[in-house]
N, C-alpha and C positions, 0 to 999 in steps of 0.2 A: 535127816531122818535119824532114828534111834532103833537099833536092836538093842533090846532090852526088856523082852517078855521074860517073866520068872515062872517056874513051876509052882509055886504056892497061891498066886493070882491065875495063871489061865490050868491047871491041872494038864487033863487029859489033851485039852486044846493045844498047849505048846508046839508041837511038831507041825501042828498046821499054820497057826502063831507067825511060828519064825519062817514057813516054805512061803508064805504068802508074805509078809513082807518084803522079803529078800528078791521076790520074784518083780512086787514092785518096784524093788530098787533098780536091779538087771532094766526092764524096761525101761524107767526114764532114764538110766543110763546112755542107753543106745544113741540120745538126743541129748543131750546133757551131762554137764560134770552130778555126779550126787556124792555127797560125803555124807556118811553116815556115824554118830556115835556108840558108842560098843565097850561093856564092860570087858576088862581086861581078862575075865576067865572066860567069856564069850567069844575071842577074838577067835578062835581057831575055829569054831563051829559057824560064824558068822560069816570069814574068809572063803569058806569051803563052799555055804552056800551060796553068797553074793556073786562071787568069780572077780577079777581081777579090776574091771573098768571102776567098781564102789571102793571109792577112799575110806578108809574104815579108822576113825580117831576113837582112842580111849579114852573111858570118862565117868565117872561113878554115874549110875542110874537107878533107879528106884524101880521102873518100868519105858516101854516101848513109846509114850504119849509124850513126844516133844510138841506136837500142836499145841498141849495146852502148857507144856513147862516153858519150852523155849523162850527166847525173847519176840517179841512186836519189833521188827527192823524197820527202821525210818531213814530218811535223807533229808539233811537239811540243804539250803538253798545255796550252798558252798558244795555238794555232792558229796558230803562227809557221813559215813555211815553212823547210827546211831541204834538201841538195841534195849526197847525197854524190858525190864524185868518187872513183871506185875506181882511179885509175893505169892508166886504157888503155892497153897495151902492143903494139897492134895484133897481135892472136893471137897472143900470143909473139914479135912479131918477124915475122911470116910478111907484113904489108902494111906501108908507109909510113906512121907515124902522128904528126908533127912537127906537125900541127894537128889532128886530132882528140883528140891528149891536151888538149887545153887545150878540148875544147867543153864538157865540163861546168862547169868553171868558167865558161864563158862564158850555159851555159844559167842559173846560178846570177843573174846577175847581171843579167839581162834579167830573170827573176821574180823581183826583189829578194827571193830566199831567201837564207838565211845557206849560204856556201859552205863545205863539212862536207872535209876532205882526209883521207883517209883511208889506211891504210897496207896497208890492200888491196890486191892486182892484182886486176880483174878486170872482167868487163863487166857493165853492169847491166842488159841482158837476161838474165843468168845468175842471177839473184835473183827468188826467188818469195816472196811473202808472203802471210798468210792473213789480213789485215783487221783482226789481234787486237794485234797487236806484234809477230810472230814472222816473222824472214824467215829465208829458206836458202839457200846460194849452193852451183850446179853446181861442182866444181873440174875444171880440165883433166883430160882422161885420163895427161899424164905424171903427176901427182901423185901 
């Protein structure tokens, strides 16, 4: 997960923003490890909400959307983790994305997976797969 709403993207919404994430994190917490990334002027406001069970890593972010910056994590047939980076372009261009290009690489490296660079654009919430090998990616509507 990623704390990393900004006031200039969500205005007035922030404080519901950050209580609704965080509250998501708490819950799968309860059942689960969750690490969460967290700009470092975040950290104290993050700490406070989250409570103690959320791992909290520092990390430059642009915003809260690791579903689509993160990496695509893979296993190859050795059980060797692996962590593609598809070239987040921040919607086309449409947000600021000068550090969230670089969190998959960075998510890569925190789970010492092999960091996969790919010549993709795309986000890896736009990638479904079906368990077997086979993934599929959404393309933008301009395409």
């Amino acid at each position: 997960m990623a704390f990393g709403p900004r006031k200039e993207i969500w205005g007035d919404l922030l404080p519901d923003v950050r209580a609704n994430l965080t509250l998501l994190a708490k819950i799968i917490s309860a059942f689960e490890p969750v690490t969460m990334l967290v700009r470092p002027e975040d950290r104290e406001i993050a700490a406070r909400l989250c409570g103690e069970r959320v791992e909290l890593v520092e990390a430059p972010l642009d915003d809260l959307w690791i579903r689509d910056t993160g990496p695509i994590v893979v296993v190859n047939r050795a059980g060797r983790l692996g962590a593609v980076d598809l070239n987040f372009n921040g919607w086309e261009k449409k947000q600021a994305h000068k550090n969230d290009v670089k969190v998959a690489r960075f998510v890569a490296g925190k789970a010492s997976a092999t960091s996969l660079k790919s010549e993709l654009v795309g986000e890896g919430g736009g990638t479904e797969v079906d368990g077997h090998g086979t993934a599929t990616m959404r393309l933008p509507e301009t395409c």
